[in-house]
Each structure stands twice: as C-alpha cells, then as structure tokens.
N, CA, C and O atoms as a GROMACS GRO file, in nm:
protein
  580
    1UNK      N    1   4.278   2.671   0.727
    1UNK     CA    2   4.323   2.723   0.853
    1UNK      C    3   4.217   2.818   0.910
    1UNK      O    4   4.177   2.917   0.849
    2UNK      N    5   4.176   2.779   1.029
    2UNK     CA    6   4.051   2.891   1.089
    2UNK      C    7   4.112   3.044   1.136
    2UNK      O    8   4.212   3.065   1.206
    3UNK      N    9   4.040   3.123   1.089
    3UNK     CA   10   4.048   3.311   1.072
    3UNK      C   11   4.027   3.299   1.230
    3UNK      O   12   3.930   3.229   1.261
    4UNK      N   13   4.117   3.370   1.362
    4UNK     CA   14   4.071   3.414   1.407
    4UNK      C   15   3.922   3.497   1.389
    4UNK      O   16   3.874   3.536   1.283
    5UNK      N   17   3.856   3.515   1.548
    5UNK     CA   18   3.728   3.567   1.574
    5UNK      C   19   3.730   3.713   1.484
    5UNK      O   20   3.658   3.750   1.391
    6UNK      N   21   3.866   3.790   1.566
    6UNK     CA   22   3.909   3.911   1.573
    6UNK      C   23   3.943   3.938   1.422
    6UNK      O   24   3.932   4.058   1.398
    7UNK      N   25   3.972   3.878   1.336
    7UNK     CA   26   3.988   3.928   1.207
    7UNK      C   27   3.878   3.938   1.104
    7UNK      O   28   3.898   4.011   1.007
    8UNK      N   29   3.769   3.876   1.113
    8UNK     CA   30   3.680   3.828   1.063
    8UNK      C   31   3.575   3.957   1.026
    8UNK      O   32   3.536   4.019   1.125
    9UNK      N   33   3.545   3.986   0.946
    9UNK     CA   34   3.455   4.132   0.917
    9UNK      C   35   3.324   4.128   1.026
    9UNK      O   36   3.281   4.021   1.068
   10UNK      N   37   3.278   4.232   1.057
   10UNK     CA   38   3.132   4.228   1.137
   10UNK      C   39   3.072   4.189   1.036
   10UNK      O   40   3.106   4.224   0.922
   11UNK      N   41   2.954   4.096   1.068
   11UNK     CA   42   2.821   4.052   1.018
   11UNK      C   43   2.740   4.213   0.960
   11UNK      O   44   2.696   4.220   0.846
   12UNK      N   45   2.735   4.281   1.015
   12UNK     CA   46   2.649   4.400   0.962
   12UNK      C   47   2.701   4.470   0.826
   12UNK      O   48   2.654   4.558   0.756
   13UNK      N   49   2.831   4.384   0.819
   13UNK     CA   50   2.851   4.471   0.668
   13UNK      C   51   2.837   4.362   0.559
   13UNK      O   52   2.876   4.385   0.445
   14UNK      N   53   2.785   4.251   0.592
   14UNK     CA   54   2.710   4.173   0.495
   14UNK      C   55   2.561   4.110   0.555
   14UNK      O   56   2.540   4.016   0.632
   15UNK      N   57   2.486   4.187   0.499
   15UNK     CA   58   2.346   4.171   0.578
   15UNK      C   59   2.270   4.051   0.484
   15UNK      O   60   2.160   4.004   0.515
   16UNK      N   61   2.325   4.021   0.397
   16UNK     CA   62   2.186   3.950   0.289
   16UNK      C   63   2.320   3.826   0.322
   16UNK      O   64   2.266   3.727   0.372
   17UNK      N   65   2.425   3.812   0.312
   17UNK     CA   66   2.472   3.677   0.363
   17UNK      C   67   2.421   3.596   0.526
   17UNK      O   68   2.414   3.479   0.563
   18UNK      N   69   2.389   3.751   0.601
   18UNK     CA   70   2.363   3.680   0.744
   18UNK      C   71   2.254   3.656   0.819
   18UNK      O   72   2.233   3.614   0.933
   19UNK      N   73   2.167   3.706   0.690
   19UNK     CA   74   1.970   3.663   0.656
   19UNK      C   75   1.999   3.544   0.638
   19UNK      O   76   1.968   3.460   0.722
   20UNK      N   77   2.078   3.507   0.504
   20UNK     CA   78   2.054   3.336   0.482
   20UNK      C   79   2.104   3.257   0.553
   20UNK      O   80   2.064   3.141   0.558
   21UNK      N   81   2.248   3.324   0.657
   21UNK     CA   82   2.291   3.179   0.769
   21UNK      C   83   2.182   3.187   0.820
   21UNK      O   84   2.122   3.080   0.815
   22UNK      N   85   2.116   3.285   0.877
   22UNK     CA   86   2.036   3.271   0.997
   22UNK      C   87   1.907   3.175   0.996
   22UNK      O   88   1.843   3.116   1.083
   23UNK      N   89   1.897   3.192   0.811
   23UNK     CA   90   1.763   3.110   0.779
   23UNK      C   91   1.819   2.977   0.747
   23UNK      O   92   1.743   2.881   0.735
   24UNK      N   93   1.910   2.966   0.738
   24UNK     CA   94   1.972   2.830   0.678
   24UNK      C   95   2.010   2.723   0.866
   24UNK      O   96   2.001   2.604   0.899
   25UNK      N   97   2.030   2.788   0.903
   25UNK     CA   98   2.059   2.782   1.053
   25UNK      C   99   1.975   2.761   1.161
   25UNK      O  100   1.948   2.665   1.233
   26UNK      N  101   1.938   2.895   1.150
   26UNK     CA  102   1.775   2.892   1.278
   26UNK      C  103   1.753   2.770   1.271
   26UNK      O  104   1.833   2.719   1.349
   27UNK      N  105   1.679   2.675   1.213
   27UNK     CA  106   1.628   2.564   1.320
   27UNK      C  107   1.708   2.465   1.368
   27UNK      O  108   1.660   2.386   1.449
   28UNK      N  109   1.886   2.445   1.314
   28UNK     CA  110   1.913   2.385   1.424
   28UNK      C  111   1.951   2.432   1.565
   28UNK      O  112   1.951   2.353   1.659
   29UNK      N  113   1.976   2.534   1.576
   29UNK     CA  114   2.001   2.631   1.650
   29UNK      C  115   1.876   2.608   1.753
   29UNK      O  116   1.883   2.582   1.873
   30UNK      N  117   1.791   2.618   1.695
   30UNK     CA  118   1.608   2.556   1.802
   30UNK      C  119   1.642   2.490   1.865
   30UNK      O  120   1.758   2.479   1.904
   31UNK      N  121   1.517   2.404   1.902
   31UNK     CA  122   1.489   2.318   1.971
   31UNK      C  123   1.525   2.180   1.890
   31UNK      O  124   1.471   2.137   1.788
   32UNK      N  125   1.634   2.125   1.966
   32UNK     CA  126   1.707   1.994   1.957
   32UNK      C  127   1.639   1.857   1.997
   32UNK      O  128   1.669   1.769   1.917
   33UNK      N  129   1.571   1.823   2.079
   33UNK     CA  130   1.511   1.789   2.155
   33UNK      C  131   1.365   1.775   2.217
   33UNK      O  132   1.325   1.805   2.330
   34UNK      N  133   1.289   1.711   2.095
   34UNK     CA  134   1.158   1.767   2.121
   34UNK      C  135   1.026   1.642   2.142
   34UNK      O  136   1.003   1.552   2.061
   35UNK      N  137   0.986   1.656   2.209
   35UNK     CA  138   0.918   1.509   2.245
   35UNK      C  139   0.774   1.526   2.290
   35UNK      O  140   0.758   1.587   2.395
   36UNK      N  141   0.667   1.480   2.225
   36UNK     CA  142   0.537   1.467   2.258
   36UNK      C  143   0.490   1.376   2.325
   36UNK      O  144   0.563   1.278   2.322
   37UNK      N  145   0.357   1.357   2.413
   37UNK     CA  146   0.336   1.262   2.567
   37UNK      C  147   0.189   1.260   2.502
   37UNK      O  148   0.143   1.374   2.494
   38UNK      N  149   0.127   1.188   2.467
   38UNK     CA  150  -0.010   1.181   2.462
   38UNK      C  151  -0.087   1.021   2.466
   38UNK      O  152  -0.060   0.918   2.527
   39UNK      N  153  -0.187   1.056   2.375
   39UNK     CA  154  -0.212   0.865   2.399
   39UNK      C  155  -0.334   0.926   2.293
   39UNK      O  156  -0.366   1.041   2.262
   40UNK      N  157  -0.384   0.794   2.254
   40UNK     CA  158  -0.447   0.749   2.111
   40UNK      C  159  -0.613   0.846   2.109
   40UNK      O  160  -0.693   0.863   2.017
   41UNK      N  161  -0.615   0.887   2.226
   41UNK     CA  162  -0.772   1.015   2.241
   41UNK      C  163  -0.741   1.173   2.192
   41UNK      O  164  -0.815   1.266   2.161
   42UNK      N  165  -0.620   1.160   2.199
   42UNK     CA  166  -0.554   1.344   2.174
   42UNK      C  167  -0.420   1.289   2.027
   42UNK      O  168  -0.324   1.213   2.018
   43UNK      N  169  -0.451   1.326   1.991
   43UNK     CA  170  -0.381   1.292   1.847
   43UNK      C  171  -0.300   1.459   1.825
   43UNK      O  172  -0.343   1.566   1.868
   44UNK      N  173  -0.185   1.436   1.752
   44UNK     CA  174  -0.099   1.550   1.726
   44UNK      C  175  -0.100   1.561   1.633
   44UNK      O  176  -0.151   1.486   1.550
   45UNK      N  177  -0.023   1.691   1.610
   45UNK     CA  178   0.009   1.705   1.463
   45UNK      C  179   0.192   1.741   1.477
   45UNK      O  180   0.248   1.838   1.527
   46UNK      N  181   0.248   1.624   1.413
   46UNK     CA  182   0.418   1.654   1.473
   46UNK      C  183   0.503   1.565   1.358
   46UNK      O  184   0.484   1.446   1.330
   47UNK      N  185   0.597   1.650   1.302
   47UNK     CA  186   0.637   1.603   1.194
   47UNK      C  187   0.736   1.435   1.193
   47UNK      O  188   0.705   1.370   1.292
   48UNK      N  189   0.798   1.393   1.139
   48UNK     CA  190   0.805   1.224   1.135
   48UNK      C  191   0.968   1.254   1.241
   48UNK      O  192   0.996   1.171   1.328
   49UNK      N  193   1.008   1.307   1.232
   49UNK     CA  194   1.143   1.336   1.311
   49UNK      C  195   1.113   1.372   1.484
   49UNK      O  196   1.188   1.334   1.573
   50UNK      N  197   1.016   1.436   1.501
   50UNK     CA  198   0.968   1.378   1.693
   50UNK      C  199   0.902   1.298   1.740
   50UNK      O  200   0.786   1.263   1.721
   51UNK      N  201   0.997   1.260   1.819
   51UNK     CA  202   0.933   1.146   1.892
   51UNK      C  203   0.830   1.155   1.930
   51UNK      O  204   0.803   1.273   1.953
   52UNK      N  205   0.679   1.029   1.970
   52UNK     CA  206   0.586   1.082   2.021
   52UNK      C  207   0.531   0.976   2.054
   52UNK      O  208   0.504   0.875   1.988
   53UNK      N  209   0.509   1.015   2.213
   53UNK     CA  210   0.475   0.861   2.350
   53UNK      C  211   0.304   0.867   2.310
   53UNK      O  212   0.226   0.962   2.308
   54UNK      N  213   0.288   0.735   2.283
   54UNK     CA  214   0.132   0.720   2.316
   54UNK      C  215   0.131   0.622   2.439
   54UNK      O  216   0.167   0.505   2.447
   55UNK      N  217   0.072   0.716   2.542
   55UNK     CA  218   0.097   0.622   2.653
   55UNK      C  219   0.001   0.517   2.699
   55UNK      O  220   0.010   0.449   2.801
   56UNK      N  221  -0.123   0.513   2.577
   56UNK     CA  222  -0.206   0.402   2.592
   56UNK      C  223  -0.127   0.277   2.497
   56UNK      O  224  -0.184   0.168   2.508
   57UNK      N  225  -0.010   0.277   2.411
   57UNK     CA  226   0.008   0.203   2.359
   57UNK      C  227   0.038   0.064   2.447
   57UNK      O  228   0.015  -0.042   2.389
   58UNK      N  229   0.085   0.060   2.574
   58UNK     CA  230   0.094  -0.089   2.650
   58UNK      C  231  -0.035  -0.155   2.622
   58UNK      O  232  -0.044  -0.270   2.580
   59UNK      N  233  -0.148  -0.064   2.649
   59UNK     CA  234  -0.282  -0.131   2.664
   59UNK      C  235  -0.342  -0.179   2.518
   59UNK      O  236  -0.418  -0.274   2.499
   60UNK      N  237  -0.285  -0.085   2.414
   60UNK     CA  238  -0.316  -0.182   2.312
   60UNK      C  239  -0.288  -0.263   2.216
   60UNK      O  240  -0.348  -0.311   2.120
   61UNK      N  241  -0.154  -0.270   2.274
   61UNK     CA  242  -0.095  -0.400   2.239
   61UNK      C  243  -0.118  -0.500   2.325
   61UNK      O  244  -0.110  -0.618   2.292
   62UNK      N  245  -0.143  -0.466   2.424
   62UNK     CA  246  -0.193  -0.615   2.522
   62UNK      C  247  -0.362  -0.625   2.460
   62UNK      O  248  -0.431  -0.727   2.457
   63UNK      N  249  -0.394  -0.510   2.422
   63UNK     CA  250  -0.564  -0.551   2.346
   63UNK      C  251  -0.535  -0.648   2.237
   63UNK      O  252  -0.590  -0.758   2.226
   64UNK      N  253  -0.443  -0.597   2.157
   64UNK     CA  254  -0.436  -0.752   2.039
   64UNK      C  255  -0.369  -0.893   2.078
   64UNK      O  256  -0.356  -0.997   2.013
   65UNK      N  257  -0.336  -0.860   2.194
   65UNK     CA  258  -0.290  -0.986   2.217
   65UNK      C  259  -0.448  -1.076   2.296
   65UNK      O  260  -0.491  -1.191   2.287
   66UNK      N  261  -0.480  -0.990   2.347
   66UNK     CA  262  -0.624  -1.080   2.411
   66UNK      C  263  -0.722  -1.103   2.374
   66UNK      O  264  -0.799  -1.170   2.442
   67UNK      N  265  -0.774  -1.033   2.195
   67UNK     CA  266  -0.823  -1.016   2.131
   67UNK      C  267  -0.912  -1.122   2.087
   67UNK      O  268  -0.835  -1.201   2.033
   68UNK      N  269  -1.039  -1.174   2.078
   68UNK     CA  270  -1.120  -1.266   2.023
   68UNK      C  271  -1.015  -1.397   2.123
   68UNK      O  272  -0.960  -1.499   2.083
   69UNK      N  273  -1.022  -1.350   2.232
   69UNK     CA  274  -0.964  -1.542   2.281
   69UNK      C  275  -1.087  -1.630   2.340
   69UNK      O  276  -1.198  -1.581   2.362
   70UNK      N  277  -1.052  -1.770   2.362
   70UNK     CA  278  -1.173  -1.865   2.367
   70UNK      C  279  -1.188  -1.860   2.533
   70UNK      O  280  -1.099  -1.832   2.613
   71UNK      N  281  -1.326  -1.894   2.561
   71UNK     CA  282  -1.361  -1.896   2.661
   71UNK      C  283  -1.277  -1.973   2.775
   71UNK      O  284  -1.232  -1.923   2.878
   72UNK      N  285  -1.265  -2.124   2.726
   72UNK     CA  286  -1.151  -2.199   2.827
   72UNK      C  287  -1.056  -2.098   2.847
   72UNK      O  288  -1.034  -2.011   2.762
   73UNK      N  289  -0.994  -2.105   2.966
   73UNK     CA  290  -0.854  -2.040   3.046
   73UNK      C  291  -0.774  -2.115   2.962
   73UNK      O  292  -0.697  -2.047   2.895
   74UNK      N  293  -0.769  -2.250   2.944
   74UNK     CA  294  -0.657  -2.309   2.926
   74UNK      C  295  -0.640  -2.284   2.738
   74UNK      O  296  -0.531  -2.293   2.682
   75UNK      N  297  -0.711  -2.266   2.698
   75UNK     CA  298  -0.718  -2.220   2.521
   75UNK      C  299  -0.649  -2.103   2.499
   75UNK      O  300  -0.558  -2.072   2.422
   76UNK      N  301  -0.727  -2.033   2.599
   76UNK     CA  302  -0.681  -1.907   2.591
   76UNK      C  303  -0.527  -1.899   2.617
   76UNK      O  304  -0.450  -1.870   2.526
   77UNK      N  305  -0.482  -1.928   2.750
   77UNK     CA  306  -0.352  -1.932   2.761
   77UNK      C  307  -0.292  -1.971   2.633
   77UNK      O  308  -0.261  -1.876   2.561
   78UNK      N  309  -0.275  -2.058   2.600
   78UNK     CA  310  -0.245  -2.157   2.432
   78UNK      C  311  -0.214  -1.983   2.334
   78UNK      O  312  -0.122  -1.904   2.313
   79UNK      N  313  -0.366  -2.000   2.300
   79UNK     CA  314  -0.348  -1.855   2.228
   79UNK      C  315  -0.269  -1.757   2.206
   79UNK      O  316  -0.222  -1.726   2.097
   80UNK      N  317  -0.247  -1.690   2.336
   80UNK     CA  318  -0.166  -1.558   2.354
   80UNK      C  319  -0.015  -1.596   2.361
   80UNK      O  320   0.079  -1.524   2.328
   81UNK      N  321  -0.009  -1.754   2.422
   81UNK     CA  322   0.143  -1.789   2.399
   81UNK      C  323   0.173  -1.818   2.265
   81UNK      O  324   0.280  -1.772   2.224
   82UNK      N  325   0.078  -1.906   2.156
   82UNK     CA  326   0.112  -1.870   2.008
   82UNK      C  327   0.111  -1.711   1.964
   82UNK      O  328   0.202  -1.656   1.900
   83UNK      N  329   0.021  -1.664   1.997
   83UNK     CA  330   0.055  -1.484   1.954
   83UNK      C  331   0.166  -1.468   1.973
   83UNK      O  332   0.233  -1.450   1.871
   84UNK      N  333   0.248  -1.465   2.124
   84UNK     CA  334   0.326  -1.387   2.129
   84UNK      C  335   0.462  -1.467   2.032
   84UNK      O  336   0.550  -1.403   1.975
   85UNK      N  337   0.453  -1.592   2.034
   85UNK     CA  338   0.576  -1.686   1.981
   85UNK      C  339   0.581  -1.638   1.808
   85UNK      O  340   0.677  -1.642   1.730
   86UNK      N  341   0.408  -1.580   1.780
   86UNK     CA  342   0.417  -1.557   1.623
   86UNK      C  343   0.490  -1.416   1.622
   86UNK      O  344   0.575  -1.395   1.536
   87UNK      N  345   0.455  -1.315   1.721
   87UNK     CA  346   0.509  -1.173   1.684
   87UNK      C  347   0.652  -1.185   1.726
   87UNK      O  348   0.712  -1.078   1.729
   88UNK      N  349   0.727  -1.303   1.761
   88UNK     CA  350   0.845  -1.258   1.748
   88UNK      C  351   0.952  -1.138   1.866
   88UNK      O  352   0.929  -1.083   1.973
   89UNK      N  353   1.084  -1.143   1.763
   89UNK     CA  354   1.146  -1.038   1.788
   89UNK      C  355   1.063  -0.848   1.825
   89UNK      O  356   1.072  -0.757   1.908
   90UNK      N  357   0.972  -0.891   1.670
   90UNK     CA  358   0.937  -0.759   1.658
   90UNK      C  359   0.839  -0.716   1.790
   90UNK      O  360   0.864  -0.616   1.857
   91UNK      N  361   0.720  -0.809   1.820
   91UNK     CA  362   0.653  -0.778   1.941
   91UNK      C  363   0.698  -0.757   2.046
   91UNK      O  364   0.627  -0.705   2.132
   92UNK      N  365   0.844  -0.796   2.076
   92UNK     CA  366   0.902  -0.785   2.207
   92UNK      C  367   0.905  -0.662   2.216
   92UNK      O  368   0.846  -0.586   2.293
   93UNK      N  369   1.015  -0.634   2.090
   93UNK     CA  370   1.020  -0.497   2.060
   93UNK      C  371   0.946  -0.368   2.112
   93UNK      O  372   0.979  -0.291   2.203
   94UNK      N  373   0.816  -0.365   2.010
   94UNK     CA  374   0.700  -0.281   2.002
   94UNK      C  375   0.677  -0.308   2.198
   94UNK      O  376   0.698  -0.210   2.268
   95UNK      N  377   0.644  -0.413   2.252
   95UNK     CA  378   0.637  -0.402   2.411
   95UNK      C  379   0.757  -0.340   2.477
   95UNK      O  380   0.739  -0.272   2.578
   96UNK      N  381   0.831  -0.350   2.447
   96UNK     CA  382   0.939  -0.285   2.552
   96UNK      C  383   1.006  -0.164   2.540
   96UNK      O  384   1.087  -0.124   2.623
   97UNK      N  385   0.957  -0.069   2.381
   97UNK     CA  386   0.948   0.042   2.356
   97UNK      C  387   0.785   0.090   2.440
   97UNK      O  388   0.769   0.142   2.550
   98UNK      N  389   0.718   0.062   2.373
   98UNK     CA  390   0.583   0.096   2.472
   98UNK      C  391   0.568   0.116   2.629
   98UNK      O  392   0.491   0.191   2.689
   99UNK      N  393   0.661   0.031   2.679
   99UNK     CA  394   0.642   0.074   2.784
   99UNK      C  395   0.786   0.142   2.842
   99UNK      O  396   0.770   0.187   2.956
  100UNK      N  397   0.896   0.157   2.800
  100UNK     CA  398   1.013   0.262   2.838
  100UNK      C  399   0.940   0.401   2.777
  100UNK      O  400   0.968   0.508   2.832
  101UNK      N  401   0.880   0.400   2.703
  101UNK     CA  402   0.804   0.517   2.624
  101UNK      C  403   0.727   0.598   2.814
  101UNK      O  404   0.766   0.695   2.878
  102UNK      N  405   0.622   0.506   2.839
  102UNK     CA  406   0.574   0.524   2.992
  102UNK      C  407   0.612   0.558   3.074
  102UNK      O  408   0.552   0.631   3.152
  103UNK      N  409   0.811   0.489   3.097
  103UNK     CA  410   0.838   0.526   3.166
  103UNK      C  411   0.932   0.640   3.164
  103UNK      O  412   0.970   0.676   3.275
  104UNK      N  413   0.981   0.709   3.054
  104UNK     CA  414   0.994   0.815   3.021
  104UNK      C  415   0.983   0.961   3.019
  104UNK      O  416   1.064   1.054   3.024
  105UNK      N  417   0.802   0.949   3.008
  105UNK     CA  418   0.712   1.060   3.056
  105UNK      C  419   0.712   1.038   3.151
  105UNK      O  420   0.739   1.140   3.215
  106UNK      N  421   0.693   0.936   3.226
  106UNK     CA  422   0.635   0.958   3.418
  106UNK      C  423   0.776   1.050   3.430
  106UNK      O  424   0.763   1.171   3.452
  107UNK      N  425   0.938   0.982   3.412
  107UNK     CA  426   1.056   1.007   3.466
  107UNK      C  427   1.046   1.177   3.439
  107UNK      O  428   1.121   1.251   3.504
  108UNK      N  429   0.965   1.225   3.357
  108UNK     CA  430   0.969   1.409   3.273
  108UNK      C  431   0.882   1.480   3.397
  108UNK      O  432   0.917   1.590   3.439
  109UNK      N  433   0.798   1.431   3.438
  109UNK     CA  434   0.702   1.458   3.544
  109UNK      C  435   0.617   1.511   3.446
  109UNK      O  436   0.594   1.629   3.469
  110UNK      N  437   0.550   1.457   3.320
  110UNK     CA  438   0.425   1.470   3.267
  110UNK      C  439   0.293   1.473   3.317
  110UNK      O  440   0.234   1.365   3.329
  111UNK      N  441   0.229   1.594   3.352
  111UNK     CA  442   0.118   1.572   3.398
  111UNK      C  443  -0.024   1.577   3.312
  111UNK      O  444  -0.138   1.538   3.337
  112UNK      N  445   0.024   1.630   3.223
  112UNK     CA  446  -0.110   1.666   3.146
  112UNK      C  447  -0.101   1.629   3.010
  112UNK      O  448   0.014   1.645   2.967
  113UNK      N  449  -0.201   1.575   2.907
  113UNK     CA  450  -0.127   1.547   2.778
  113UNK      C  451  -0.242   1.618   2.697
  113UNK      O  452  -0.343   1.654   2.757
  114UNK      N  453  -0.227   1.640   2.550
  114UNK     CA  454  -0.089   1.648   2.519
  114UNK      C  455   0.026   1.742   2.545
  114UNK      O  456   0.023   1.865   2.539
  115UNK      N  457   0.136   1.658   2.579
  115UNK     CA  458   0.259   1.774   2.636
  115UNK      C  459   0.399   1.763   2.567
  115UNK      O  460   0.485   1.676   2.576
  116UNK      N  461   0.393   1.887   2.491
  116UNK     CA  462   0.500   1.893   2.441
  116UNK      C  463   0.638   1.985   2.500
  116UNK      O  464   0.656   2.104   2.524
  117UNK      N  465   0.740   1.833   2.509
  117UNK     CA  466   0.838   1.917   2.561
  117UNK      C  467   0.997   1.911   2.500
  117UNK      O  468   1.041   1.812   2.442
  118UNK      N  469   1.069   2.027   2.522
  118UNK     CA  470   1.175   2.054   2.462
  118UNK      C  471   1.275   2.057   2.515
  118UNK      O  472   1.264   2.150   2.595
  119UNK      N  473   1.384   2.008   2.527
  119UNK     CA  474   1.524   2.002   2.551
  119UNK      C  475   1.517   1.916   2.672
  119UNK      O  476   1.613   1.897   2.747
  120UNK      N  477   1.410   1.872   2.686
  120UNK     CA  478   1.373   1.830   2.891
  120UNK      C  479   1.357   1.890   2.961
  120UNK      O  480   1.337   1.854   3.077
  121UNK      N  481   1.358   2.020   2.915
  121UNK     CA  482   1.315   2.142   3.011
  121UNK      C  483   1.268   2.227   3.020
  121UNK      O  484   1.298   2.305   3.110
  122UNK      N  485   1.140   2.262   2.901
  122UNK     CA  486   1.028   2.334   2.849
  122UNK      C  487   0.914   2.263   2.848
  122UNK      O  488   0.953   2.147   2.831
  123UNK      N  489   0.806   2.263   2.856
  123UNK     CA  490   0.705   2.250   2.835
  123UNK      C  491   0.570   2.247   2.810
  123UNK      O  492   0.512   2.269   2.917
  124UNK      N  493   0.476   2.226   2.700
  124UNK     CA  494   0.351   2.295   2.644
  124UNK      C  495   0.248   2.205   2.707
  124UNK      O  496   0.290   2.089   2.700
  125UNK      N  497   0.116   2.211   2.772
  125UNK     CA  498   0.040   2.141   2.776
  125UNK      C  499  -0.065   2.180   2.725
  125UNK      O  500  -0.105   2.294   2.748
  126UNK      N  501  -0.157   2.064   2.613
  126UNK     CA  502  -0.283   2.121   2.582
  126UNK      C  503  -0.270   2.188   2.403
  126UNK      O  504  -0.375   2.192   2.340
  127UNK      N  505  -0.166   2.227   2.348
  127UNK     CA  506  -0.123   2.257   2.220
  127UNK      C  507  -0.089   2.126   2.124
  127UNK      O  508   0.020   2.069   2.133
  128UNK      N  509  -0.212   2.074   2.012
  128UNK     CA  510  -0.194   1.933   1.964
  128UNK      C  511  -0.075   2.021   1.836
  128UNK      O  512  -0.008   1.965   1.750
  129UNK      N  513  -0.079   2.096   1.852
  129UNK     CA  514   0.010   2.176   1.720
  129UNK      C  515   0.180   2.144   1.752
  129UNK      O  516   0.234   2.235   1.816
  130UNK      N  517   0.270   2.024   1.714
  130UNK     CA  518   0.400   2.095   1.781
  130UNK      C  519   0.469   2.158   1.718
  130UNK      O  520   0.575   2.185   1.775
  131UNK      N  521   0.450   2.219   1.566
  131UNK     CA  522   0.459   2.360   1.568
  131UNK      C  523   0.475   2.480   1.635
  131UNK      O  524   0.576   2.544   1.662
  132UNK      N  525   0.314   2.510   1.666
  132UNK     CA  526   0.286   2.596   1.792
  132UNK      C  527   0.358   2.568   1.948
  132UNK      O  528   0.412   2.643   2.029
  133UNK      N  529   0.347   2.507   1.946
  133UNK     CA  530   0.405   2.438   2.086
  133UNK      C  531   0.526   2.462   2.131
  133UNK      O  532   0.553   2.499   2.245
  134UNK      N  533   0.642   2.432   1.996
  134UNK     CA  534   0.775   2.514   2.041
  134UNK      C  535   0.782   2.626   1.946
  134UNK      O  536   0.891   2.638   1.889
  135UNK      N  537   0.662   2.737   1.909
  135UNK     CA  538   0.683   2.860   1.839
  135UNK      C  539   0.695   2.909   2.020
  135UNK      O  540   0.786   2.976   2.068
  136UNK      N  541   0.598   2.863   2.080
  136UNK     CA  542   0.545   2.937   2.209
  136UNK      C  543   0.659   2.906   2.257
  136UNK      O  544   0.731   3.001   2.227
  137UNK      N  545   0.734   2.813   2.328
  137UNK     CA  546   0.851   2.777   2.350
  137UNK      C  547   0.986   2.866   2.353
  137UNK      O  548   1.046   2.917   2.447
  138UNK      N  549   1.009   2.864   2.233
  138UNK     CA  550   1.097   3.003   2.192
  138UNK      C  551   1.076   3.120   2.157
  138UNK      O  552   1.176   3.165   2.101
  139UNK      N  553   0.987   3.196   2.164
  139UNK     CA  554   0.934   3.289   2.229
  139UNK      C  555   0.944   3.312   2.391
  139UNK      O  556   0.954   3.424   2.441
  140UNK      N  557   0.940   3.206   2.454
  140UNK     CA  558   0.971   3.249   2.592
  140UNK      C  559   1.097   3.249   2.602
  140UNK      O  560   1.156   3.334   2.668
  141UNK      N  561   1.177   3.122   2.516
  141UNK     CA  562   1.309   3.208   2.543
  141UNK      C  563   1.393   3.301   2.515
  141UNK      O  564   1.499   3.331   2.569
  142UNK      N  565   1.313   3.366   2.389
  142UNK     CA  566   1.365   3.485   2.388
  142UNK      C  567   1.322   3.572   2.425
  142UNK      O  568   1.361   3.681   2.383
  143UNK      N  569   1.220   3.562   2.520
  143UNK     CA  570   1.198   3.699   2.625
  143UNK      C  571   1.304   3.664   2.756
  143UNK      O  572   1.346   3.755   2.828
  144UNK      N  573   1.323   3.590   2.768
  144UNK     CA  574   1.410   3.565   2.890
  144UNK      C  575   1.556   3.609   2.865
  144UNK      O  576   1.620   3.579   2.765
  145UNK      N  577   1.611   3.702   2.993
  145UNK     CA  578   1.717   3.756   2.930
  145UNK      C  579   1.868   3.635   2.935
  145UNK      O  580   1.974   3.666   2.882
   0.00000   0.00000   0.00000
C-alpha cells in the first residue's frame, strides 16, 4: 500500500540512503533521448545505446551497390539488379533506415555535425565526445531556473 507523500520521513534525515538513490537514479532521470547527426568524416565517441545518423550512409550503400560494375549500361543494369535481389530483405532494410535516418536530422533542423542532441530539444555542435556533449547539456539545465 503506497505511504502517503506527507508521512514519509524528510530525505535529510537519511543522507547516505539518498546519495545512493540519487546515484542509482541520476542517469535515468538525464537525458532520455539522445541522438547523434554526423557522417563517416567526423566519427564519435557514443556508447552502443545512442542512436547515431551517419548521414553519408545513403551514399555508401549506393557505393556498394555500383561498385566494380562493367562498362556496358546494359551489364551493369543486370548487376545492381542481382545485388540488390542478393541483399535481400536485409538491404532494403539498411536503405530505408539510411535514409529515414536523413530524414530525421533534416526534420531536427541539424545544421552542423557532429550534433548531439537531447530530448529534441538541446543541442551540441562540434563535441565528438557524447559524454561531454550532454555533461554540457545538463549543466545548462541546471543553471536554468
């Protein structure tokens, strides 16, 4: 059965229990929401849980698809239609993430990369750290009253 608010002891008279929520806590409490915009020249450093747009990826997946093709047009055509018939499900895939990825950032109004942004409504440009990126982040919001 949940303790009323009002009955519940103040936090200040257990200080070493409300160090460890806070440490046990704090980062979900962060930034929920955290998403990097770059492309394959600016490389990050961002742990396996954020997302992160490489927005040259359309172009190089259309590079392996055009990759070593034969001079005839008509070979070539041949080619890239066996490529694509060999990659399948999965190539569709990898293309149509690649490019909602594109259209994603444009929809953020990304102007500069790398840009890391948070909740959809913060944003770092120029910091490959996203570490740093939302340390700086929350820091501004906790100067903000």
């Amino acid at each position: 059965m949940p303790v009323p608010l009002s009955r519940l002891p103040p936090l200040r008279m257990y200080p070493l229990a409300t160090a460890l929520c806070a440490a046990l806590l704090g980062p979900l409490a962060q930034a929920d929401d955290i998403l990097v915009v770059t492309d394959s020249q600016y490389p990050v450093l961002a742990s396996s849980d954020v997302r992160v747009i490489e927005l040259d990826q359309p172009a190089r997946i259309k590079g392996e698809l055009g990759a070593h093709l034969p001079a005839d047009p008509t070979r070539s055509t041949a080619v890239v239609q066996r490529r694509l018939k060999d990659g399948g499900n999965a190539l569709q895939a990898r293309l149509g993430t690649a490019y909602q990825d594109v259209v994603d950032a444009w929809s953020l109004g990304v102007t500069t990369i790398p840009a890391v942004v948070v909740d959809q409504r913060y944003v770092v440009y120029g910091e490959p750290d996203v570490a740093k990126a939302v340390a700086l982040i929350e820091a501004h919001q906790r100067a903000q009253p």
